[in-house]
N, C-alpha and C positions, 0 to 999 in steps of 0.2 A: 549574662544572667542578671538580671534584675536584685539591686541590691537589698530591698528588703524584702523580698520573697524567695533570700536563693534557700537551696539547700542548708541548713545548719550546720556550717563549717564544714561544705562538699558530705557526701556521701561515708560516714566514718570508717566502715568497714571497708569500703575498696573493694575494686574489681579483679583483683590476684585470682590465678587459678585456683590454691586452696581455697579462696572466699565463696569461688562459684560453685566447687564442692560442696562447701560447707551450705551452702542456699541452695543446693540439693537436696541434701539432708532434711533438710530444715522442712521445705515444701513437702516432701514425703509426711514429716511429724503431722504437719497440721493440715494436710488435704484431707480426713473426714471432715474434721470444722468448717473449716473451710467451702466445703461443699453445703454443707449444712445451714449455714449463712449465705451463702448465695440464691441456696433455692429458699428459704423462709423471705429474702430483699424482695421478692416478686420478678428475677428474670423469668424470662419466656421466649416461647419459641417464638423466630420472626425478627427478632431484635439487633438492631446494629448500636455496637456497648464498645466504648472505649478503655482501653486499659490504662490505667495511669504507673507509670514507674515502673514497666511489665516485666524484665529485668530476662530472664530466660522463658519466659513465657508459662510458668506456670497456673496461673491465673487464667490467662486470653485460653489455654486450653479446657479449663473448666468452664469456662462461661461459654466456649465455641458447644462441647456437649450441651448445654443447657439453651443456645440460642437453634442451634440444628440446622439442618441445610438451607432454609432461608436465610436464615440470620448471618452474621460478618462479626468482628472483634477486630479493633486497630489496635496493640500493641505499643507504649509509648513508652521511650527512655532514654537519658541522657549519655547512656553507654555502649559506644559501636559496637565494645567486643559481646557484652551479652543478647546485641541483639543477632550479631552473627552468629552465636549460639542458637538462639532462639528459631532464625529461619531455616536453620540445619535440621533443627528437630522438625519441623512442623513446615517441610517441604512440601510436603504432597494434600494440606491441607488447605484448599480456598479461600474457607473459610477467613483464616487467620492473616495479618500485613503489619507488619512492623515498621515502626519510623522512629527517625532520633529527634529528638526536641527538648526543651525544655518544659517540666510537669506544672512552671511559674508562668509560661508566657506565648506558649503553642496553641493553636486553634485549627481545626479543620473550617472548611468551607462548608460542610455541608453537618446536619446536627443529628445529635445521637440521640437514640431511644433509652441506653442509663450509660450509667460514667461509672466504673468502680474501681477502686486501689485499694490492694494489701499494703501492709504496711510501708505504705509511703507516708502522710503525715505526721509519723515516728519521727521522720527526719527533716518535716520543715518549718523554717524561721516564724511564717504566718499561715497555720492550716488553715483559717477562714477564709483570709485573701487566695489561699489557694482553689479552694471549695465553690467562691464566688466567682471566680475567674471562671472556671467552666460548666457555673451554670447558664453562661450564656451560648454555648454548644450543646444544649439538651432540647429535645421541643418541649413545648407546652404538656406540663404533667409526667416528665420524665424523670425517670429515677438517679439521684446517686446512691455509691453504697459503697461505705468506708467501712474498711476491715483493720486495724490493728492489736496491737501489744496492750496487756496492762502487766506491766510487769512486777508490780504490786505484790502482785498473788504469786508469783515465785516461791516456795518454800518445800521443805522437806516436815514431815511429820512419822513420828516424831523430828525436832530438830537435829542438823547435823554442822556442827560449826564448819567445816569447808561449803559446803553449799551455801550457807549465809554469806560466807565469805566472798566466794565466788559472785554472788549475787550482788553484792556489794560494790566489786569490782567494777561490773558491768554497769548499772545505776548509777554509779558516781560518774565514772567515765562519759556514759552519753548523756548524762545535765551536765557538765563539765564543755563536752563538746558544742554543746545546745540543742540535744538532740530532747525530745519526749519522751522517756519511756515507759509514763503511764498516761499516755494520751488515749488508750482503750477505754479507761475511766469514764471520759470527756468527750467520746464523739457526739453522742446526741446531740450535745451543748452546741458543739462546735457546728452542725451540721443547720441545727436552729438559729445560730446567729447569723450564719452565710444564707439565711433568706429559705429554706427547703421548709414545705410544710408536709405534718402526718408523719414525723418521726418516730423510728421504732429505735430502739437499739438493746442488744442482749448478750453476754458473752457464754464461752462456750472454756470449759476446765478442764485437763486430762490429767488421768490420774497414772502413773508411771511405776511399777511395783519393783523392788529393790533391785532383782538380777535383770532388770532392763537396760541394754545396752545405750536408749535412745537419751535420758535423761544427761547421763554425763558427757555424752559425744555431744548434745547440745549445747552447755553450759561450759564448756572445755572448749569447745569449735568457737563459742565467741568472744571468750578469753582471748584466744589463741590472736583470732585475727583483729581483738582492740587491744594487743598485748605494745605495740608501740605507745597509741594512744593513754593505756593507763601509764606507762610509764611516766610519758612526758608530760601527763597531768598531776602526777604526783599523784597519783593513788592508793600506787604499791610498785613495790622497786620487780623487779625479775628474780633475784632470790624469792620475792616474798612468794611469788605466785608458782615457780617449780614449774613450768610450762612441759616441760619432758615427761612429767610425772602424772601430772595434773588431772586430769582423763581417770587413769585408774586409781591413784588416792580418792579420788568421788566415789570412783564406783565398789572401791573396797568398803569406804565409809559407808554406803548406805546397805551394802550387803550384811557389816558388821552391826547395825543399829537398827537391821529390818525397816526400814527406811523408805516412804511411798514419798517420789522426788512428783510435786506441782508445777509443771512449768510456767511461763506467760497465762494466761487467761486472751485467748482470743477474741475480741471484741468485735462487733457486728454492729452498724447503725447504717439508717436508711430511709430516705424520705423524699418526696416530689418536688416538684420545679413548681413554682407558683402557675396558674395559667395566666 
């Protein structure tokens, strides 16, 4: 792996079975968005779109519905076990092919009609140099379309001091790591430096009403699995954070506070390959 384009400090969260769980979850939360952003980027039917960082393939199967039985989705990621996941799920599908590579330095032979990643530039060293890197696999006027985090807009309203808290955790911990996690902010930016013109970008907000299970399983699930990493950044010790507990003190908290939990802000940007 290319040392200034690797991952920011590998992958933070890891490929543990609870993680792959927890990025179950997680793809459930945010697949209206998600779709949402996919089809306003301009896919279409006909299109062969490579996935970047495809992880279990939640992605490559949203965009295989959106490209339809002409079209294809290659699947790319650094992790065998997810992609053995991935080919399990979406055996009987054509459409969809997975490969392992690196999202710093892998290229097909032959070029894509758009390039899209969810949040993977969350977690690289140089999102530009990544973004430029493969726009030399897109043809003439093809699309990329970067999906991330702003994790920014995280909050409870009214506020709930464990959710700040929580939130805290997690923020410090991945700039700690050298991860971004308001790089949702910054994609247009980033997308316009790497050379794309006719950039759009816009995020997308969900609102979580207090007896919603999804809000604390979320916030708790990535505690849980950067619960090493805070540690050993010093962010907060394991007492501090109650990991046993954790989950429901939130969800008590925001039942007792009436309490609407904001998660990430999904971010959406999107623009052409020069001709």
């Amino acid at each position: 792996m290319n040392a200034e384009n690797r991952l920011a400090g590998g992958y933070v969260l890891g490929n543990q079975t609870q993680e792959l769980a927890r990025l179950d979850a997680q793809a459930a939360l945010i697949e209206p968005a998600t779709r949402l952003l996919l089809r306003a980027s301009g896919l279409e039917a006909g299109m062969r779109v490579l996935d970047l960082g495809t992880g279990l393939g939640h992605v490559a199967r949203l965009v295989a519905e959106l490209v339809g039985r002409g079209g294809s989705v290659a699947g790319l990621d650094q992790s065998e076990d997810a992609l053995k996941e991935a080919r399990k799920r979406t055996e009987h599908d054509t459409r969809l092919s997975f490969v392992q590579g690196d999202v710093t330095s892998w290229r097909d032979s032959q070029p894509f009609d758009a390039i899209v990643g969810r949040l993977l530039l969350f977690h690289v060293a140089d999102p530009v140099a990544v973004v430029r890197h493969h726009l030399a696999s897109l043809r003439p006027a093809g699309r990329f379309v970067a999906i991330d985090y702003d994790a920014g807009a995280i909050r409870s309203e009214p506020g709930v001091p464990l959710v700040r808290e929580a939130v805290s955790w997690i923020v410090d911990t991945f700039a700690a790591a050298g991860a971004s996690p308001m790089i949702g902010a910054r994609l247009g930016m980033i997308l316009e430096e790497a050379g794309l013109s006719e950039v759009t970008t816009f995020g997308v907000q969900e609102y979580l009403p207090p007896r919603s299970p999804a809000g604390p399983a979320l916030l708790a699930g990535a505690v849980r699995s950067l619960a090493d990493a805070i540690v050993s950044h010093g962010v907060a010790t394991r007492e501090q954070i109650g990991l046993e507990t954790l989950e429901q003190r939130m969800a008590d908290a925001l039942v007792r506070d009436n309490a609407v939990l904001l998660p990430p802000t999904l971010a959406g940007a999107w623009g052409r390959k020069r001709a």
